[in-house]
C-alpha positions as CSV (number, residue, x, y, z in Angstrom):
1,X,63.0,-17.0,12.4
2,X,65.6,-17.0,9.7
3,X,65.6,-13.1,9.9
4,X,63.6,-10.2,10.4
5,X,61.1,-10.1,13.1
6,X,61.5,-14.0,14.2
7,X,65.4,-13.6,14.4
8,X,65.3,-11.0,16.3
9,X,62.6,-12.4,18.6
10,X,64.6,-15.6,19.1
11,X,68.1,-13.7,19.5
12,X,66.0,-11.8,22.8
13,X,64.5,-15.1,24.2
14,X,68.0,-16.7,23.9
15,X,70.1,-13.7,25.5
16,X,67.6,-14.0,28.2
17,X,68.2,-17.3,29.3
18,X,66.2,-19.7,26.6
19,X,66.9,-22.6,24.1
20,X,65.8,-21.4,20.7
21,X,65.0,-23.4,17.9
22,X,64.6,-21.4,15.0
23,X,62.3,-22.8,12.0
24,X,61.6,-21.2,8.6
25,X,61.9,-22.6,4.9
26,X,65.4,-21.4,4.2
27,X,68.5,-21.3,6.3
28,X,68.8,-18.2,8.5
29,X,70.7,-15.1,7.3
30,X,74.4,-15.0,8.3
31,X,74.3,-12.3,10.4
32,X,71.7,-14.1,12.4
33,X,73.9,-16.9,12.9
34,X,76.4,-14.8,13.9
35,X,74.4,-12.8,16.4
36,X,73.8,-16.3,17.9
37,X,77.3,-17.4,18.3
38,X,79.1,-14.8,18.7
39,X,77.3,-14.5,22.1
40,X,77.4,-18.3,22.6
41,X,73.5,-18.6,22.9
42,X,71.8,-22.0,22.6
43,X,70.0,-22.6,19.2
44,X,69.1,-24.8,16.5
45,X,67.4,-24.3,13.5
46,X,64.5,-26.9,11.8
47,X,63.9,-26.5,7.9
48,X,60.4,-26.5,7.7
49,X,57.2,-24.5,5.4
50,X,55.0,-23.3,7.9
51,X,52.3,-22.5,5.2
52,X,51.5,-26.5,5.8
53,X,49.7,-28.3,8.3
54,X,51.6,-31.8,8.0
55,X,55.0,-29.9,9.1
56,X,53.3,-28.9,12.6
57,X,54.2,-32.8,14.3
58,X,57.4,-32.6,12.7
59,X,58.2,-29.0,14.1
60,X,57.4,-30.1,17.6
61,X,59.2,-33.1,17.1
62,X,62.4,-31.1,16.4
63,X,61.8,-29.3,19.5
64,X,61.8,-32.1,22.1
65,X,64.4,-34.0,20.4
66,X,66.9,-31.1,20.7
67,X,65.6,-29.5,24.3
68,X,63.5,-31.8,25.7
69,X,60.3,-29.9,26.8
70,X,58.4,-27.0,25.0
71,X,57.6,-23.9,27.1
72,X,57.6,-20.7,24.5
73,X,56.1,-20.6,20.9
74,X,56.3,-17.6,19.2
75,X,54.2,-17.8,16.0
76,X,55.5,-15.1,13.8
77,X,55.5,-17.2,10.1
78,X,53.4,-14.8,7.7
79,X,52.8,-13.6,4.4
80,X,51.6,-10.3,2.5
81,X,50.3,-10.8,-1.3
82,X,49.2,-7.2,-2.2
83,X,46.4,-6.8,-5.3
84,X,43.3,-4.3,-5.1
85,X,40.0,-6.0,-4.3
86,X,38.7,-6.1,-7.3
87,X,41.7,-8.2,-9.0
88,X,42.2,-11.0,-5.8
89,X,43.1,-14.0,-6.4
90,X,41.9,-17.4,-4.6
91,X,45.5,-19.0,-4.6
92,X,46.6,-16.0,-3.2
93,X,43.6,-15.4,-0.6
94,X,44.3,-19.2,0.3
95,X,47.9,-19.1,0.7
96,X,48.2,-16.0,3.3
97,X,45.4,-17.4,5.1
98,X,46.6,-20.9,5.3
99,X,50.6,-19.3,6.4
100,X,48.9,-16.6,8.7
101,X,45.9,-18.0,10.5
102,X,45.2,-22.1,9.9
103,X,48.8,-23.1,10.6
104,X,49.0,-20.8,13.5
105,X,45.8,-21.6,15.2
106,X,47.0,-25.9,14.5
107,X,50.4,-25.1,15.8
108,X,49.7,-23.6,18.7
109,X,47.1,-26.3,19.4
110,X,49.9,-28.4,19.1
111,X,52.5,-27.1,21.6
112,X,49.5,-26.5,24.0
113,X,49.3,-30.7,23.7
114,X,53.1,-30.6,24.6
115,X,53.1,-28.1,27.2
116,X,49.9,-29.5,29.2
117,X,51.3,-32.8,29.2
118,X,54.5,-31.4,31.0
119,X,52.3,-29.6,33.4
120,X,54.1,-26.3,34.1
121,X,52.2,-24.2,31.5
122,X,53.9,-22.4,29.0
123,X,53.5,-19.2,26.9
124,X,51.9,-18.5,23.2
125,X,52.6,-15.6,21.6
126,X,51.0,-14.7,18.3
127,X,52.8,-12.2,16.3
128,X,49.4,-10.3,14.8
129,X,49.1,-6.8,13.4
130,X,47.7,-3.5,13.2
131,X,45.5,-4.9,10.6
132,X,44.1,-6.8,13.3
133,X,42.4,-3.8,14.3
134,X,42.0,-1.6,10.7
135,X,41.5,-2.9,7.2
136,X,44.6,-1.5,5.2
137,X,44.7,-1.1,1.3
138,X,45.5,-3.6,-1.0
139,X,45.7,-6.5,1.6
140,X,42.2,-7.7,2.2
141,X,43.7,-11.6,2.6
142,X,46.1,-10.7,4.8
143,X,43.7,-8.1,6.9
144,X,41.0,-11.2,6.9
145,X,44.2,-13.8,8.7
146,X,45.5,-10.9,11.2
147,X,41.7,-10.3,12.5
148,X,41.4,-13.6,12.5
149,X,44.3,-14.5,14.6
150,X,43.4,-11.9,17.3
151,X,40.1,-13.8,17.7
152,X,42.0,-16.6,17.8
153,X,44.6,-15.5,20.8
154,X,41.7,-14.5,22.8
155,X,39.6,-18.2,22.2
156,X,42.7,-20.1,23.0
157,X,43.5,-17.9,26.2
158,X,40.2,-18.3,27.1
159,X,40.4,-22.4,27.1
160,X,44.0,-22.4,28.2
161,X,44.4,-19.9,31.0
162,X,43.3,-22.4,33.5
163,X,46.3,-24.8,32.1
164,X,48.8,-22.2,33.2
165,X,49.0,-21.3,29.5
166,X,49.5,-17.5,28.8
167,X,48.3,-16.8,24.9
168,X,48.4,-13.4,23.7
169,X,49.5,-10.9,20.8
170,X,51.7,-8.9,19.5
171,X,50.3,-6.2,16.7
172,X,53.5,-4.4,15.5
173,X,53.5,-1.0,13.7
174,X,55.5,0.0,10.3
175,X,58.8,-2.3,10.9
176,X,61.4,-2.2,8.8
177,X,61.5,-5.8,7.2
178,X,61.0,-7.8,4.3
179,X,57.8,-7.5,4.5
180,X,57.0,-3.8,4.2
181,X,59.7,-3.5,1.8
182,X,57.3,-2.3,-0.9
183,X,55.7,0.6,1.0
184,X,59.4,2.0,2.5
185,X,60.5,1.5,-0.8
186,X,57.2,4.3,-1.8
187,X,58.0,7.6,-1.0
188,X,54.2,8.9,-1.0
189,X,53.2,5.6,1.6
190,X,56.2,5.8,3.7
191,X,56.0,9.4,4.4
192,X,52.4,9.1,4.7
193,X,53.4,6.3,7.7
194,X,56.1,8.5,9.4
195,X,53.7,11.2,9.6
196,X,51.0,9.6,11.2
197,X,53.1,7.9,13.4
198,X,53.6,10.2,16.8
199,X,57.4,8.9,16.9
200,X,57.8,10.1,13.7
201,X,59.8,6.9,12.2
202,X,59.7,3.0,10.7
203,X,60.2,0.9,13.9
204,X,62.7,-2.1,14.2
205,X,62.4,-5.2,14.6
206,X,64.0,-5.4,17.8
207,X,61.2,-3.2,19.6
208,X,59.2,-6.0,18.9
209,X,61.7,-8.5,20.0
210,X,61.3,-6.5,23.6
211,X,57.5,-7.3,24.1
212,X,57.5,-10.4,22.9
213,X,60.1,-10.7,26.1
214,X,57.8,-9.8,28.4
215,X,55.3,-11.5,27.1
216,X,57.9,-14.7,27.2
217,X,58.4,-14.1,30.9
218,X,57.0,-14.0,34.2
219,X,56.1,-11.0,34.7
220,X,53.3,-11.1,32.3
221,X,51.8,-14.3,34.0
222,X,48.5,-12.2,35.1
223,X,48.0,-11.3,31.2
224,X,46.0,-13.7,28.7
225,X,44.2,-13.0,25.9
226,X,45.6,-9.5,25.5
227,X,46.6,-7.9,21.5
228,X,49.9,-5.5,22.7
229,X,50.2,-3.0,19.7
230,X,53.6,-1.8,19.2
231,X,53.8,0.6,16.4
232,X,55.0,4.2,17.9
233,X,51.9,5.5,18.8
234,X,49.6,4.8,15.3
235,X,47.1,3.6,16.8
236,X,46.8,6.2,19.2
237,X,46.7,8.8,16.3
């Protein structure tokens, strides 16, 4: 959450009424922190790699010792590395899939743990993609994790539903962040985005901070298991 997406995400939760505690390997952007405390919003932030399994106890950990109880995890740590098929690498297969599915699927296992031990249920939202749904070019790792972790929102809802436990996705369009730097930076790729997108423009990464929100809330108590895309109409194109 030290930006992007996850900051923006967190800033929403927080103006709504939450306790935040923002993890990622490096300190959040200034402007992030300044969003925060300008509006005097409750937050913390944990230094931690989510690309590694042992840092999951320590993450949860962090979260009781500042706040208490877990009720929200928003799993939005990921990475793109971009090579055609013919010319991927195993480091590079291993790493997006260890960041974008295995620590996911372990972390949210453990704040499930935390929140069924409390026993008022909680919510899990995974921050998936549209390459959950379609296989993209030049991303076959990170198409393999984001499938992957749409099968994995809809196994854990199915277990934890009963608990009170809401887990579903988020699969957000063309965003303008770190991430897709390299295809707005292209002007064939992004104008072949904008045009297919019925909006007609990169979304932001607030737009995402709105659904995960609801998502966050109570009035999507009746929803489990779902992947909400958010991408300005694409996928209905």
């Amino acid at each position: 959450a030290s930006r992007g997406i996850g900051a923006a995400i967190a800033l929403k939760l927080a103006q709504a009424g939450a306790k935040v505690l923002l993890v990622s390997r490096t300190l959040p952007a200034e402007e992030v922190n300044a969003d925060f405390e300008k509006n005097g919003l409750s937050y913390k932030h944990f230094t931690a790699d989510l690309s590694r399994v042992e840092n999951i106890t320590p993450v949860v950990e962090a979260t009781l010792a500042n706040f208490g109880r877990l009720d929200i995890l928003v799993n939005n740590a990921g990475i793109i590395r971009r090579a055609p098929v013919l010319e991927y690498r195993v480091e590079d297969w291993d790493a997006v899939l260890d960041t974008n599915l295995k620590v996911p699927f372990f972390l949210a296992q453990a704040c499930a743990r935390q929140m069924v031990s409390q026993g008022q249920g909680g919510k899990i939202i995974n921050i998936c993609s549209l390459l959950s749904f379609q296989g993209g070019i030049l991303v076959p790792a990170y198409t393999a994790a984001k499938h992957g972790l749409a099968g994995v929102t809809k196994s854990l809802a199915n277990e934890l539903a009963a608990k009170k436990i809401n887990v579903n996705g988020i699969a957000p369009g063309y965003i303008r962040t770190d991430n897709t730097a390299a295809l707005q930076a292209d002007p064939d790729r992004s104008s072949a985005i904008v045009s297919r997108v019925p909006q007609g423009d990169w979304g932001q990464p607030d737009d995402i901070a709105g659904a995960a929100l609801f998502l966050a809330g109570p009035l999507s108590d009746f929803i489990h298991g779902h992947i909400m895309a958010v991408d300005g109409g694409w996928m209905g194109r």
